[in-house]
FITOR-103063 format. One record per atom (N, C-alpha, C): x, y, z; residue in three letters. Coordinates in steps of 0.05 Angstrom, whole numbers, padded with zeros to 5 digits, always signed. Example, Ala and Ser with C-alpha at 12.3 -4.5 7.8 and 13.67 -1.06 7.14 Angstrom:
+00264-00114+00156ala+00246-00090+00156ala+00264-00066+00156ala+00257-00045+00142ser+00273-00021+00143ser+00258+00001+00157ser
This chain:
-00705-01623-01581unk-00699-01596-01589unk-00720-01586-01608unk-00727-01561-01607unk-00739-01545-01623unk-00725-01538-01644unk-00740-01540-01675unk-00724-01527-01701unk-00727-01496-01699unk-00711-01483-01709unk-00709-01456-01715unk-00738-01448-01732unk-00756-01460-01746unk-00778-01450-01761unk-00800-01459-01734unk-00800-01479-01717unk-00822-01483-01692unk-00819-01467-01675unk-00796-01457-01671unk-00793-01428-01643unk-00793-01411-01661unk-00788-01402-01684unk-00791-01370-01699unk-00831-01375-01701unk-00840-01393-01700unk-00874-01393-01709unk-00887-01384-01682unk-00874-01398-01668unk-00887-01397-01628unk-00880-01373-01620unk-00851-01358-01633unk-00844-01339-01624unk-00862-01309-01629unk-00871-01312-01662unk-00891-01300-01670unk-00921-01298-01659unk-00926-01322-01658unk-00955-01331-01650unk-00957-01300-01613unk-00937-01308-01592unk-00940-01299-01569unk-00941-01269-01586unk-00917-01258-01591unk-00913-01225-01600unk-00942-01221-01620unk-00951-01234-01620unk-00983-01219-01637unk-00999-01223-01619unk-01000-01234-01602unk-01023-01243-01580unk-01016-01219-01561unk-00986-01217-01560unk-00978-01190-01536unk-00987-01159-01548unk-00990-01162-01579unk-00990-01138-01589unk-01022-01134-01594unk-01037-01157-01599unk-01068-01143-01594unk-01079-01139-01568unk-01069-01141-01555unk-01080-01134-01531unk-01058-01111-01510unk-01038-01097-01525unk-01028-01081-01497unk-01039-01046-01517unk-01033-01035-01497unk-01058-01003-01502unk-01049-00991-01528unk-01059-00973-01543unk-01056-00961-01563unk-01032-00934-01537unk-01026-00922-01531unk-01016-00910-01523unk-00990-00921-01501unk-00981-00942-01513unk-00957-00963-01502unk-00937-00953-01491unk-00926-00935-01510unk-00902-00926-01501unk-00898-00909-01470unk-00924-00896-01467unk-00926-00886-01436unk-00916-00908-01420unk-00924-00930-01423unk-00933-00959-01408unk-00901-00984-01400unk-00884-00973-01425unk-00867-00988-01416unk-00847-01001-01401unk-00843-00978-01384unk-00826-00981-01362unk-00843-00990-01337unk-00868-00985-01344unk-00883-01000-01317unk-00898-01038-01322unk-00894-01042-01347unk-00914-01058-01359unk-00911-01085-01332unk-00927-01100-01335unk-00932-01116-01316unk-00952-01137-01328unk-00942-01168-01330unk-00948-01187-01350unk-00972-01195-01341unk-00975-01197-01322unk-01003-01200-01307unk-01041-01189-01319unk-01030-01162-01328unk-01054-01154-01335unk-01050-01167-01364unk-01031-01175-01382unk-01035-01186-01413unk-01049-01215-01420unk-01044-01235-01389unk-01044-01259-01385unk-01084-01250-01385unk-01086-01231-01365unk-01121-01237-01357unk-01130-01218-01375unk-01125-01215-01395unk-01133-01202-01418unk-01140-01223-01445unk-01122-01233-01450unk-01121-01264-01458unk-01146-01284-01438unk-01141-01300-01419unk-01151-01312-01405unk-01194-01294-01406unk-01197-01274-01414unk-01223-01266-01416unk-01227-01257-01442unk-01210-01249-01457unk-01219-01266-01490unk-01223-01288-01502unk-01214-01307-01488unk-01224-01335-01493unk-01235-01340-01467unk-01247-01329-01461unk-01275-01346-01439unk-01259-01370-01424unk-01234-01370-01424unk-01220-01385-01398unk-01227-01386-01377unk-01232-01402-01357unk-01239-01402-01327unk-01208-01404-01317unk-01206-01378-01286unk-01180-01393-01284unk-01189-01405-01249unk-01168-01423-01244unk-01189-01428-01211unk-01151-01437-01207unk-01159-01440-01176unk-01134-01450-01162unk-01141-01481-01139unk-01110-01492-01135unk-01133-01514-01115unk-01110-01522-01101unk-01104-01528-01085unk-01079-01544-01062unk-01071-01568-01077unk-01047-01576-01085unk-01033-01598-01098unk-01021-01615-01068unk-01024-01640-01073unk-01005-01653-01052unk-00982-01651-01056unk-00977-01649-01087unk-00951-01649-01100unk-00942-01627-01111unk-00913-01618-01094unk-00915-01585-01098unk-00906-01583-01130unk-00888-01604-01146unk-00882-01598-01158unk-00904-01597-01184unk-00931-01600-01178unk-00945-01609-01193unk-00956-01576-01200unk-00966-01565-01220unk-00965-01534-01223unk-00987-01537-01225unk-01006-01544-01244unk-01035-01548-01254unk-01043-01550-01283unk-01064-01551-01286unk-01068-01570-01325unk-01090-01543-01326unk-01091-01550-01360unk-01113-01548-01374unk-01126-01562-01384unk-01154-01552-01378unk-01183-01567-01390unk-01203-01555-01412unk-01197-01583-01436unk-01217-01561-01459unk-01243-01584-01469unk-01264-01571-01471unk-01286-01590-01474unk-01309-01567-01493unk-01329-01583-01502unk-01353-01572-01508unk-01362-01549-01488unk-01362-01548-01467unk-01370-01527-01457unk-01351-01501-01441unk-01337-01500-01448unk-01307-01486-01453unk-01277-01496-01451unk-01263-01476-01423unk-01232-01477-01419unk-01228-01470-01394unk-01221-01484-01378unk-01205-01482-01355unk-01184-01483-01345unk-01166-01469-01337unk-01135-01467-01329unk-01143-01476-01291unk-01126-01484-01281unk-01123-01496-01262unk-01096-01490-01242unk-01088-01478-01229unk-01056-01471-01219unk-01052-01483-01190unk-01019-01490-01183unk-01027-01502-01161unk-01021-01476-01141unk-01042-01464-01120unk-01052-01447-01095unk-01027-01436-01077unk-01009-01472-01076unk-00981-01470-01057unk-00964-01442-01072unk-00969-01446-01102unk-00941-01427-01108unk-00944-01406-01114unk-00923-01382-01107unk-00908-01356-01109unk-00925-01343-01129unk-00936-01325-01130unk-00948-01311-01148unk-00935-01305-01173unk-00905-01309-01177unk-00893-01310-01203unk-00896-01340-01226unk-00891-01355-01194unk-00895-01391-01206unk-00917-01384-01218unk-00942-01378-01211unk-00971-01383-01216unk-00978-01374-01237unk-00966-01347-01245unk-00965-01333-01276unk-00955-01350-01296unk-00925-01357-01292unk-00920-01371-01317unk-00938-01396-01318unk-00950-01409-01301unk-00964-01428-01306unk-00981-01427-01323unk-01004-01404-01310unk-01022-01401-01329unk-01021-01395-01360unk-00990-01378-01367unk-00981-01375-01396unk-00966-01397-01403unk-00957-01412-01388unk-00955-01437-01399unk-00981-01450-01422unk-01003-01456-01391unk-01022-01471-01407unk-01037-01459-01430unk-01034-01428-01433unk-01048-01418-01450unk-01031-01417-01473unk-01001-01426-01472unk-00995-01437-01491unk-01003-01468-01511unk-01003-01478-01495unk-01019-01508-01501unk-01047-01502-01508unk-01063-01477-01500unk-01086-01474-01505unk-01082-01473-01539unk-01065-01443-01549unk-01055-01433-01567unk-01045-01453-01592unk-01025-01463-01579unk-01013-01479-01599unk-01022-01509-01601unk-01035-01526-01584unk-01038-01543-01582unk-01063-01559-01575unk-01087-01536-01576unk-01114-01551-01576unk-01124-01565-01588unk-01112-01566-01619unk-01126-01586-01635unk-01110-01609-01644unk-01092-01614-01621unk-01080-01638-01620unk-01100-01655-01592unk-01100-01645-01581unk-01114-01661-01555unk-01121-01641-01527unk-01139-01645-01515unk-01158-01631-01500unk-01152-01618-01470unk-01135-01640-01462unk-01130-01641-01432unk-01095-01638-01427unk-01090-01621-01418unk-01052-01614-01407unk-01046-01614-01382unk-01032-01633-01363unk-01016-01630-01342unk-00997-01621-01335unk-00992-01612-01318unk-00959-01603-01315unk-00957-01611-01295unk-00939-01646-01298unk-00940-01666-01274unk-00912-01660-01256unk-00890-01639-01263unk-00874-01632-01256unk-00856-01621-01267unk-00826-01615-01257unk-00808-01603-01274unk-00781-01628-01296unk-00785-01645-01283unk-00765-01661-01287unk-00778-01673-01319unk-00770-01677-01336unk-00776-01681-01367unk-00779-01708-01364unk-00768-01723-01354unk-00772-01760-01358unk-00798-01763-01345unk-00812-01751-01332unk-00847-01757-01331unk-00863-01754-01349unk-00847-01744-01376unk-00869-01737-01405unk-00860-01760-01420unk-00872-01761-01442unk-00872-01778-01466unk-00851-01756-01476unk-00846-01769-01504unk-00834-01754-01527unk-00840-01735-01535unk-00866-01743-01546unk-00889-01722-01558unk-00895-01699-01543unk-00906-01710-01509unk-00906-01689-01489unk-00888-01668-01482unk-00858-01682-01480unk-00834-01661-01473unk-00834-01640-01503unk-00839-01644-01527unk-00839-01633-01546unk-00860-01609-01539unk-00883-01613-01533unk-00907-01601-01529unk-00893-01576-01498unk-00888-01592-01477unk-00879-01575-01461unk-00856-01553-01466unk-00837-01557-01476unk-00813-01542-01483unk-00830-01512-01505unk-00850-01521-01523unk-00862-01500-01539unk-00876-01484-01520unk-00896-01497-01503unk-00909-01481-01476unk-00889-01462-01464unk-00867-01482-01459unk-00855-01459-01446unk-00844-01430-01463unk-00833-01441-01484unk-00822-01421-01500unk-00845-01393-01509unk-00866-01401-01510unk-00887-01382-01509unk-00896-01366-01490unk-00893-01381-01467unk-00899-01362-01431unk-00872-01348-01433unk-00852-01358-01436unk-00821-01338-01431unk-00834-01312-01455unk-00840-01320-01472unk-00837-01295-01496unk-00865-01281-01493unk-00885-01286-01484unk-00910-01277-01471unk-00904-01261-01455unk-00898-01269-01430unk-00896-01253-01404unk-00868-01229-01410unk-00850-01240-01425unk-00828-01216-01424unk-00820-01202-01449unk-00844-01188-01468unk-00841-01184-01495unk-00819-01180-01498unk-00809-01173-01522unk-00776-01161-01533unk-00774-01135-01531unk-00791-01117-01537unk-00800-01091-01533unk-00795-01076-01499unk-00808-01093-01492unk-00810-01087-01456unk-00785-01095-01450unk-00767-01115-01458unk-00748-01124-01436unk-00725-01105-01457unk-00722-01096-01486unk-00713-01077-01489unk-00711-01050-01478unk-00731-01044-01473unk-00733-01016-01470unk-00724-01011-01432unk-00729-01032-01422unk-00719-01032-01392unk-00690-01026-01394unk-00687-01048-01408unk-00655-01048-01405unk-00643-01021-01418unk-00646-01010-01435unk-00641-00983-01447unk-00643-00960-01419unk-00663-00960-01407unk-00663-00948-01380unk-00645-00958-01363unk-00634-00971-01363unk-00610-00992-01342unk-00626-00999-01319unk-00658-01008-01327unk-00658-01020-01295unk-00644-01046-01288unk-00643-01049-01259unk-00636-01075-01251unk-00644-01096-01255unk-00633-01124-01262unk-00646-01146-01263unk-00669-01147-01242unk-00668-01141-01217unk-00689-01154-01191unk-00706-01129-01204unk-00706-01106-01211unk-00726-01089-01215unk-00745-01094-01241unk-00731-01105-01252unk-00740-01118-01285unk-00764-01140-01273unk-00751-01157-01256unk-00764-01179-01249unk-00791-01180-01239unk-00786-01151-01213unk-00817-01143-01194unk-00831-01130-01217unk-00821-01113-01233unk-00837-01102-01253unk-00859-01113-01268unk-00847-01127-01280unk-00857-01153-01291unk-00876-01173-01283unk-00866-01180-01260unk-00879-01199-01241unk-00871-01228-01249unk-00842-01237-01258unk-00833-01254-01273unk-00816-01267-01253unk-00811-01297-01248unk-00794-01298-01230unk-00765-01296-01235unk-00741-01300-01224unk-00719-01290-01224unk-00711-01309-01249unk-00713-01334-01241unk-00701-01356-01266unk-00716-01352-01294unk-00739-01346-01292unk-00754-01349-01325unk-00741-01311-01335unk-00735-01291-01317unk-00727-01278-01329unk-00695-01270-01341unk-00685-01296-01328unk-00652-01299-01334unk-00643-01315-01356unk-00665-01335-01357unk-00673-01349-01391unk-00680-01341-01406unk-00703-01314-01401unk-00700-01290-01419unk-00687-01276-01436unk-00679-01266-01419unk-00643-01247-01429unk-00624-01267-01437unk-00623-01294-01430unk-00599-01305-01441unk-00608-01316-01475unk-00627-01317-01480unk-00640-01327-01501unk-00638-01299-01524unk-00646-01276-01508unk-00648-01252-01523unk-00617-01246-01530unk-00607-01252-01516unk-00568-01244-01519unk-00561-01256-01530unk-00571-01293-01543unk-00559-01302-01552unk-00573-01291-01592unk-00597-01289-01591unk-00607-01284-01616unk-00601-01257-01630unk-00606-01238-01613unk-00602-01209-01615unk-00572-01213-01628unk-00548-01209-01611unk-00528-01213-01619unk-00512-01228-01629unk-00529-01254-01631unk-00504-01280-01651unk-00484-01284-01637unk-00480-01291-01606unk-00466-01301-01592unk-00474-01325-01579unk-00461-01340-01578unk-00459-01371-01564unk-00470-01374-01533unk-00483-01396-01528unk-00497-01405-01504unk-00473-01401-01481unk-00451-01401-01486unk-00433-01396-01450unk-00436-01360-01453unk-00423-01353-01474unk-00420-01324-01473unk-00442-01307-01461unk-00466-01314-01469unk-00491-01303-01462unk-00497-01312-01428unk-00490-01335-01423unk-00492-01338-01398unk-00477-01326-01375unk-00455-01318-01382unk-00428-01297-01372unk-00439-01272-01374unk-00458-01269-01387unk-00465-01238-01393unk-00487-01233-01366unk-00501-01259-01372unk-00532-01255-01355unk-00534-01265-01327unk-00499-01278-01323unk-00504-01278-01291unk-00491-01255-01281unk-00470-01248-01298unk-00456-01221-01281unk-00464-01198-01278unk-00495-01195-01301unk-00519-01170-01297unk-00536-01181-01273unk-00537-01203-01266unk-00549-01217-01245unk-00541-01211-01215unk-00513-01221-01221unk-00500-01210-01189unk-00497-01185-01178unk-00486-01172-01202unk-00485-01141-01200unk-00513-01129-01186unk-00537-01140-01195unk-00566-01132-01194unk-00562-01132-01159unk-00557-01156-01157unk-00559-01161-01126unk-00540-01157-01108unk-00515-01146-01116unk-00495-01135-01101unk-00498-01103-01100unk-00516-01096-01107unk-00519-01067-01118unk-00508-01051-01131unk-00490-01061-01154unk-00468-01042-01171unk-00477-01053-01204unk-00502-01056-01204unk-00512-01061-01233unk-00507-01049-01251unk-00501-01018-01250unk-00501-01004-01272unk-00470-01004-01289unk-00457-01018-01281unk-00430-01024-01284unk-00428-01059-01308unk-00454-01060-01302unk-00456-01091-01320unk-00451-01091-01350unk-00436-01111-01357unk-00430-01114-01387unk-00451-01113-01411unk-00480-01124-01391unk-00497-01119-01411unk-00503-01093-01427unk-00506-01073-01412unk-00507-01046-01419unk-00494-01032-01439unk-00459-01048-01442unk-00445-01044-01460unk-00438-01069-01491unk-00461-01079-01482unk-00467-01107-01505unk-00467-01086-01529unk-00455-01092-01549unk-00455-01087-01578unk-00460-01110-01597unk-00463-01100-01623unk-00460-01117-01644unk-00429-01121-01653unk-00418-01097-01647unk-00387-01101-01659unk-00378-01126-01640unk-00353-01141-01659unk-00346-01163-01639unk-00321-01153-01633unk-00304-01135-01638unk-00282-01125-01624unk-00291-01119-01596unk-00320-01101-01588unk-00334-01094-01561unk-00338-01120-01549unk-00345-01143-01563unk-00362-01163-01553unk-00330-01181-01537unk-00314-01181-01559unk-00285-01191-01553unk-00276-01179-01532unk-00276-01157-01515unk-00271-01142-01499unk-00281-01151-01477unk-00316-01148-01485unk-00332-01158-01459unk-00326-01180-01448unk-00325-01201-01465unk-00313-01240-01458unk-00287-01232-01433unk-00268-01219-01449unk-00244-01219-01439unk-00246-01205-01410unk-00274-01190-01398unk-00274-01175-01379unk-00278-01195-01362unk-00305-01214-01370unk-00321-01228-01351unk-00301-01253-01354unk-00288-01271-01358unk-00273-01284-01358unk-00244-01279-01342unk-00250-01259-01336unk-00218-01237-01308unk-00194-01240-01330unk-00194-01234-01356unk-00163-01230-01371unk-00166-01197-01370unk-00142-01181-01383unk-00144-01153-01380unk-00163-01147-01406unk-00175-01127-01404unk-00187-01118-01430unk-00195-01085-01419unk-00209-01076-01452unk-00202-01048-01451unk-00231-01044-01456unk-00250-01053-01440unk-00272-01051-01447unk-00284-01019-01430unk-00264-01008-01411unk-00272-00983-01389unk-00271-00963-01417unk-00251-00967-01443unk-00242-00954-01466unk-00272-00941-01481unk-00293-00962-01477unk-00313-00965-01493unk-00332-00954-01477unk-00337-00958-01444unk-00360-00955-01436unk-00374-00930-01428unk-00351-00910-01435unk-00357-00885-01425unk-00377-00876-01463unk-00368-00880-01471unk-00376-00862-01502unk-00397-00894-01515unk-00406-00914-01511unk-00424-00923-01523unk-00458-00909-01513unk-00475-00915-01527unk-00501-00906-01527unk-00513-00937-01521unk-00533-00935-01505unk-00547-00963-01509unk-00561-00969-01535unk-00564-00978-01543unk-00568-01003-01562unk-00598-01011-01559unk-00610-01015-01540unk-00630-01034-01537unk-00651-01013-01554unk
């Protein structure tokens, strides 16, 4: 597990890396933003090479390489153009936080018992940096204030479906000071809704800080009666 002062540092580190490089005129930008151009904005301020190559092993994503004569990111070719993003903000996490521990990073798969200690420590921060990289707080605020859909959030973005549902569940749980099931109840039923086509009806939208609202919402998504229809006409979004 990560301490609360190692993810508040990593968490900082990405939001300043996202904020020197997106446009002086942002706000035009945010409903279209797209993580893609922040990654190769990054990746050519530090003279990163990025290359791609066929893995035998699908689960194998690709490493970083750092030496005297620069930095290389490496991705594996087989995967999804979303997989391939977080990869690369993966490793440019490890670039970030972890170059001057040691030179060379794999990402030998998903399953955690193929790392060391030290490694799974190292990976879990990588990751926590690509999630908060690729989906600022700003951007995934201000979407949601628009009520787009989860899948529209996602193509927007160019984020895949799961790293952006770990997203929001992370943001729901900090934002509002609610517990790891609650937040999960929140972020699959904005999930389904997304894909059943009746999103705009999702509890997220009506997320508050009050916990009488929040007590409401539990009691909706959980199927007890609640009076949360009471609330949803007269709240304002929040985000």
């Amino acid at each position: 597990m990560l301490s609360s002062k190692g993810e508040n540092k990593i968490i900082h580190t990405a939001a300043m890396l996202y904020e020197s490089v997106k446009p002086w005129s942002w706000k035009k930008h945010l409903q279209r933003y797209n993580s893609l151009e922040t990654v190769e904005l990054l990746l050519k301020h530090n003279g990163i090479e990025l290359d791609s190559k066929s893995f035998r092993v699908d689960s194998f994503c690709g490493f970083l390489f750092i030496d005297e004569l620069g930095s290389s990111i490496v991705v594996n070719e087989n995967h999804i153009p979303s997989r391939k993003l977080f990869t690369i903000a993966h490793e440019l996490g490890h670039f970030y936080l972890h170059k001057e521990i040691q030179s060379q990073f794999f990402e030998k798969g998903l399953k955690e018992e193929v790392y060391s200690y030290n490694e799974r420590i190292m990976e879990r921060q990588a990751n926590l940096f690509a999630s908060e990289l690729l989906i600022p707080i700003e951007v995934l605020k201000h979407m949601l204030s628009l009520r787009f859909s989860f899948v529209r959030i996602s193509k927007t973005i160019g984020v895949s479906i799961e790293a952006l549902k770990w997203r929001i569940h992370r943001y729901l749980q900090v934002d509002f000071n609610i517990n790891y099931k609650f937040a999960l109840l929140i972020t699959n039923e904005y999930i389904q809704r997304s894909f059943d086509g009746n999103y705009e009806e999702s509890c997220i939208f009506v997320m508050s800080h009050n916990k009488y609202i929040q007590l409401e919402i539990y009691q909706e998504l959980i199927g007890n009666e609640s009076f949360i229809e009471n609330y949803r006409v007269n709240l304002e979004p929040i985000f």
